[in-house]
C-alpha positions in Angstrom: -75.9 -40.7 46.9 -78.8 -39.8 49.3 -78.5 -36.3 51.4 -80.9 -36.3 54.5 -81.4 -33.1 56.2 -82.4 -32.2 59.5 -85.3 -30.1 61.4 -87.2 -29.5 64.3 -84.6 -29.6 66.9 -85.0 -27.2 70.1 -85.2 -26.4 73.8 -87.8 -27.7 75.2 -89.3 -28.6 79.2 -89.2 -32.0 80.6 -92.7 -33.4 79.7 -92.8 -31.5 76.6 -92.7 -32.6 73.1 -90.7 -32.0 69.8 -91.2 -33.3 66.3 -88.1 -33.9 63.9 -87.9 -34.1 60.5 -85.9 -35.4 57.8 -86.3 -34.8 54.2 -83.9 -37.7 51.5 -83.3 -36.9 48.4 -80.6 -37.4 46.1 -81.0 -41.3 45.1 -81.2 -42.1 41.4 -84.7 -42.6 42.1 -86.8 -41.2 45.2 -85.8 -42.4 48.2 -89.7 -43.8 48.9 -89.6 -45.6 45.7 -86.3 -47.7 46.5 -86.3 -50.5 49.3 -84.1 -48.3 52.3 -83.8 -48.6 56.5 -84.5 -45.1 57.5 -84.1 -44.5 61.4 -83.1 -41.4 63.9 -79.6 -42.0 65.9 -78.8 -39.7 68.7 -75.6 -38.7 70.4 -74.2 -37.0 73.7 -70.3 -35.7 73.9 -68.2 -38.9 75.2 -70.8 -41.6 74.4 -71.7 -43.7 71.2 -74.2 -43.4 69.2 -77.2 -45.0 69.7 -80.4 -46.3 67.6 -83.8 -44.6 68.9 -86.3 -45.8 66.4 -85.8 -47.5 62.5 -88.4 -48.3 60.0 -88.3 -49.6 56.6 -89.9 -47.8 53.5 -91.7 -50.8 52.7 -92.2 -51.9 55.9 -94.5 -50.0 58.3 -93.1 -52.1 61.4 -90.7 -50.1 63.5 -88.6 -50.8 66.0 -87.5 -48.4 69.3 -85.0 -48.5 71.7 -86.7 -49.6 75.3 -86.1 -46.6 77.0 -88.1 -44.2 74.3 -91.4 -46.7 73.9 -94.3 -45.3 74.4 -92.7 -41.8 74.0 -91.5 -41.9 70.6 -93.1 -42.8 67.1 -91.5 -42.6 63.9 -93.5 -42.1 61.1 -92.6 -41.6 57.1 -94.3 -39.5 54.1 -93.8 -41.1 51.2 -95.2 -38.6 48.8 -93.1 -36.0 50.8 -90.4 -38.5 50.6 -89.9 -37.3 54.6 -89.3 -39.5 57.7 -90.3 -37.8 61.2 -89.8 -38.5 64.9 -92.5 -37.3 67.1 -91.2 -37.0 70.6 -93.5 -36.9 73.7 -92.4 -37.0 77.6 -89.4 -35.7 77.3 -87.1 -36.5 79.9 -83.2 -34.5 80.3 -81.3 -38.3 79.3 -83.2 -37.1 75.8 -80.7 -34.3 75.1 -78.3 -35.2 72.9 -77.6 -34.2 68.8 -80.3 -36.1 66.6 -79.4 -37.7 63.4 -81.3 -39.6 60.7 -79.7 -42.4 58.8 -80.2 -44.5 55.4 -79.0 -47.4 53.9 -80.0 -49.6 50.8 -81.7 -52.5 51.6 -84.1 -55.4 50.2 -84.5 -57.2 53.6 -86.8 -55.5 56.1 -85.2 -56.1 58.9 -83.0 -53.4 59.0 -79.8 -52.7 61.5 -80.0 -50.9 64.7 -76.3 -50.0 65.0 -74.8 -47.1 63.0 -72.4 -48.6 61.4 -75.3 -50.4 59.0 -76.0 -47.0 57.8 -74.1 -45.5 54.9 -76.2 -41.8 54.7 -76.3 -39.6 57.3 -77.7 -36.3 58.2 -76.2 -33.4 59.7 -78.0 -33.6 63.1 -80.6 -31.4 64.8 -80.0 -30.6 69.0 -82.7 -31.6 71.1 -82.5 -30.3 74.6 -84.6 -30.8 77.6 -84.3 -28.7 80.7 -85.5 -30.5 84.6 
């Protein structure tokens, strides 16, 4: 079992910028020492949920959704065993509930829907005010 957790959401200005956080833990071995897809999901009342940006722990290639590139950067700390989301230009479409998500896997080219993901955080609210 792997338990991510959540932090950093807020209120924040269009333009502004938010870093989130998610600390794993729980796997037989570190997270960071296993072979996992770690990426941040958001979702809005009504809609799916929908991949922002994934990255593989052994892979320091990521992959974003087009309409956060250039705005977005995911990042992860192994020793910390931590993956973050730094957030710049916020733009309103942003708001939505933030989640991270895990899954075991050897190949590095990990899935951008959610339904490839078997862990899940709790979620952290990001809103954005015009």
């Amino acid at each position: 079992q792997v338990r991510l957790v959540e932090s950093g959401g807020g209120s924040v200005q269009a333009g502004g910028s938010l870093t989130l956080s998610c600390a794993a833990s729980g796997y037989t071995i570190q997270v960071y020492d296993r072979s996992f897809c770690m990426a941040w999901f958001r979702q809005v009342p009504g809609k799916e949920r929908e991949g922002v940006a994934l990255i593989h722990t052994g892979d320091p290639e990521p992959w974003y959704a087009d309409d956060v590139k250039g705005r977005f950067a995911i990042s992860q700390d192994r020793a910390k065993n931590t993956l973050y989301l730094q957030m710049g230009g916020l733009k309103p479409d942003d708001t939505a509930m933030y989640f991270c998500a895990a899954y075991r896997s050897d190949s590095m080219t990990c899935g951008t829907l959610s339904g490839a993901y078997d862990y899940w955080g709790q979620g952290t609210q990001v809103t954005v005010s015009s």
